[in-house]
N, C-alpha and C positions, 0 to 999 in steps of 0.2 A: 649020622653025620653031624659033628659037631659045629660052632660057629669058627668063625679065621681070629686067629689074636691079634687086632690090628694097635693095639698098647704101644707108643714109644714112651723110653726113660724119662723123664723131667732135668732137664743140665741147667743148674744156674747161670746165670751170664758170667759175674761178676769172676766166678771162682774159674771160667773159661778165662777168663781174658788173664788172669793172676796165672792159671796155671801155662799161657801162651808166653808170657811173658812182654817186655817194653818192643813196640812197633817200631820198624825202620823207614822212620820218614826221610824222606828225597830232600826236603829243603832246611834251611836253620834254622837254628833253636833260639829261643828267647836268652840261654845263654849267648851263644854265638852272636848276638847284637849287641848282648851288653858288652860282651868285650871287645867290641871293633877297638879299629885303631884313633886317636882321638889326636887332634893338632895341639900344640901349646898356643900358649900366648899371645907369642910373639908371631907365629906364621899368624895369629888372627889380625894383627894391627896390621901387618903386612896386604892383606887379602883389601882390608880399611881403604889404606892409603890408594891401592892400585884401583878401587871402584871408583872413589874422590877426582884420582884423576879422570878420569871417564865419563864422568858427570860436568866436569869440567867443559871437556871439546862440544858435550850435549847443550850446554847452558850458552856458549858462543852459538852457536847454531841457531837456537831459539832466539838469541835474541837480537841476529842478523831478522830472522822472518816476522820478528814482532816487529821493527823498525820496516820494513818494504810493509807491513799490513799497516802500520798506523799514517804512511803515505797514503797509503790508497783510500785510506781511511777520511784520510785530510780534505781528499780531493771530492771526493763523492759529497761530502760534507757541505766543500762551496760550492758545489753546483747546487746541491737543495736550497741554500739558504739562497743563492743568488736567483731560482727561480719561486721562490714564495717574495723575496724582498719585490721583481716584479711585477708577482700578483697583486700585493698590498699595494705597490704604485697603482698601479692598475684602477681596484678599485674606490684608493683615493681623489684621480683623478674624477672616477666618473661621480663620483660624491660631490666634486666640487661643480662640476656639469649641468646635474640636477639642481644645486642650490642659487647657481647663476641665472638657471631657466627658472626656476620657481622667484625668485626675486624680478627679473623684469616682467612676467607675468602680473604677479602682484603689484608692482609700476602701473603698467600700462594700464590693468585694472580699475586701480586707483584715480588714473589721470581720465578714466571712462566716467568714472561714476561721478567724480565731481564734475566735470563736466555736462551730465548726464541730468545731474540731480536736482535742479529747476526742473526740469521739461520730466521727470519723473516723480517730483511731489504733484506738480498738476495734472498728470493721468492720472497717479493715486485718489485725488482728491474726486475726478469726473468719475473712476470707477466705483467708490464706494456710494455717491450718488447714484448710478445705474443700480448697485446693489437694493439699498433702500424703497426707489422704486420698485423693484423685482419683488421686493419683501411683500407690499402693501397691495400691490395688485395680485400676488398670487393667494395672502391672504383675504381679499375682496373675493377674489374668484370664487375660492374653499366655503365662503359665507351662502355665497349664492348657490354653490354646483347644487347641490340638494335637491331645492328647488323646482331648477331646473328639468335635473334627471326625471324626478317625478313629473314634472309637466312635459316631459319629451317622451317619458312612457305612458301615460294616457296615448299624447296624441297619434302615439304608434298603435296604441291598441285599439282606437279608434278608426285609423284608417285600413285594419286588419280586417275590420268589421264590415267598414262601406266596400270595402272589397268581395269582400264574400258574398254579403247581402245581393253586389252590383251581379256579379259572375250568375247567381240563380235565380234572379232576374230571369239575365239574358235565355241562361236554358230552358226556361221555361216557355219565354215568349216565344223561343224557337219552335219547341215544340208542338205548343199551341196552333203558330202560324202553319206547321206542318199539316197538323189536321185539318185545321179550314181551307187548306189547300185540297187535299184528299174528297173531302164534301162539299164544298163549294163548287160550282163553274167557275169559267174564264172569265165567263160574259159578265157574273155578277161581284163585280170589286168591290170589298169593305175596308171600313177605317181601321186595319189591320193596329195601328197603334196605340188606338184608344179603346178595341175589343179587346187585346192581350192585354192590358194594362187590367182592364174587369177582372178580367177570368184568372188572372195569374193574385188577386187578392182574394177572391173565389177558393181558389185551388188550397192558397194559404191557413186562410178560415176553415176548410174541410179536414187538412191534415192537424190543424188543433185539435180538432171534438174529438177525429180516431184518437188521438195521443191521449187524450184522457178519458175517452173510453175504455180503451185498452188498461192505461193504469187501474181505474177502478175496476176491471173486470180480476184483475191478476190481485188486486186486497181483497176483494170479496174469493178469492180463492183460497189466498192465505187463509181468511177466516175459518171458513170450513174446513180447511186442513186440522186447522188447530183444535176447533170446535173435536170433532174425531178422533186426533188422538190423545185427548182430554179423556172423553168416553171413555175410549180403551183402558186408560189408564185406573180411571174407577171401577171399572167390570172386575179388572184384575186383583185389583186391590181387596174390593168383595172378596171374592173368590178367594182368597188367601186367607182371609178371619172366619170364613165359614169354613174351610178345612182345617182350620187350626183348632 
C-alpha cells in the first residue's frame, strides 16, 4: 500500500485575477465623480447673494439680544458699584469715628496730665528717695547677712547640742531613780537629786574607758592581722625561689 497524493497545483494570484477579468463593483468609479455635473459661475454668485441675505435677518437678531444683554448688563453693573460706593462710605465714616475718639482722648489726656503734673513730679521725686533708701539698706543688710548666718548657725548647733546633752540627762536619771526605787525601801528616802546627778557622771566616765578600750582592743587586732598576713606572704614567696 502506497502513500495518498495529497499535492495541489501552485496558481498564481496575479494571472488569476488577469485571467477573471475587471470586477463589477456596486458603487462609482473615480471616473463617475470626476465627471458629475458642475454649476457655472453665475448660479455660484447666485447661491452668494441668497446666503448674504440670510446672514442678514441673523445679524438683526443678534444685535436686538446684544442690546437687551448690555441692559441687563448696565443694570447689574449699578447695583455693584452702588453697593461698594456704600461700603466705602461705610468705612469712611467709621475712619472718621475713630479719629474723633482718638483725638478727645488725647484732649482730655492732655488736660489730665497737665493738670496732673505738679502733684506728679513730687510723687516722682518722694519715690525715687524711697528707692535710694531701699538701695542702702539692702546693701547694709548684704554686708552684714554673712555674719550673721554664721552666728545664727553656731547658735543653732549649740542648742542642738544642750538639747541632747538635756534629753540623756533626763534618761538616765530616770533610770537610775528606777533602780533605787527597786533596792531601796519606802521607809528609807534619799536626796534622789543629788545621788543621780553622781552616778549619772559615774556612768558617763565608765562608758569613756569601754569606748577606748574597745578602740584599742580592735588596732591591736588590726595589728596581728596584718603582722600574719605579712608572714604569709614571705613563706610564699620562699617557696617560690626555692622551686625555681
Amino acid at each position: 500500500m502506497g502513500k495518498r497524493d495529497n499535492r495541489v497545483a501552485y496558481m498564481n494570484p496575479i494571472a488569476m485575477a488577469r485571467w477573471r477579468g475587471p470586477s463589477q463593483s456596486a458603487g462609482p468609479t473615480i471616473q463617475d465623480y470626476l465627471n458629475r455635473p458642475r454649476p457655472t459661475w453665475e448660479e455660484v454668485k447666485k447661491q452668494l447673494e441668497n446666503k448674504k441675505k440670510g446672514s442678514k435677518a441673523l445679524a438683526e437678531f443678534e444685535e436686538k439680544m446684544n442690546e437687551n444683554w448690555k441692559k441687563e448688563l448696565e443694570k447689574s453693573r449699578e447695583k455693584l458699584l452702588s453697593g461698594n460706593e456704600s461700603s466705602s462710605k461705610k468705612r469712611e465714616r467709621k475712619k472718621k469715628k475713630k479719629k474723633k475718639s482718638c483725638r478727645s482722648s488725647s484732649s482730655s489726656s492732655s488736660t489730665d496730665s497737665s493738670s496732673n503734673s505738679p502733684d506728679s513730679e513730687g510723687e516722682e521725686k518722694k519715690e525715687g528717695k524711697k528707692r535710694k533708701k531701699k538701695k542702702n539698706h539692702s546693701y547694709k543688710s548684704s554686708e552684714s547677712s554673712p555674719c550673721d548666718c554664721e552666728s545664727e548657725s553656731k547658735e543653732s548647733v549649740k542648742k542642738k547640742k544642750k538639747s541632747k546633752d538635756e534629753t540623756e540627762k533626763e534618761k538616765c536619771i530616770r533610770s537610775l531613780s528606777k533602780k533605787r526605787k527597786k533596792t531601796c525601801p519606802e521607809n528609807k528616802p534619799l536626796s534622789l537629786e543629788s545621788s543621780s546627778e553622781s552616778d549619772y557622771e559615774e556612768e558617763m566616765q565608765a562608758k569613756k574607758k569601754r569606748r577606748c578600750e574597745e578602740q584599742e582592743k580592735a588596732k591591736k587586732k588590726k595589728k596581728k592581722q596584718h603582722k600574719k598576713h605579712s608572714k604569709k606572704k614571705k613563706k610564699k614567696s620562699g617557696s617560690s625561689h626555692k622551686s625555681g
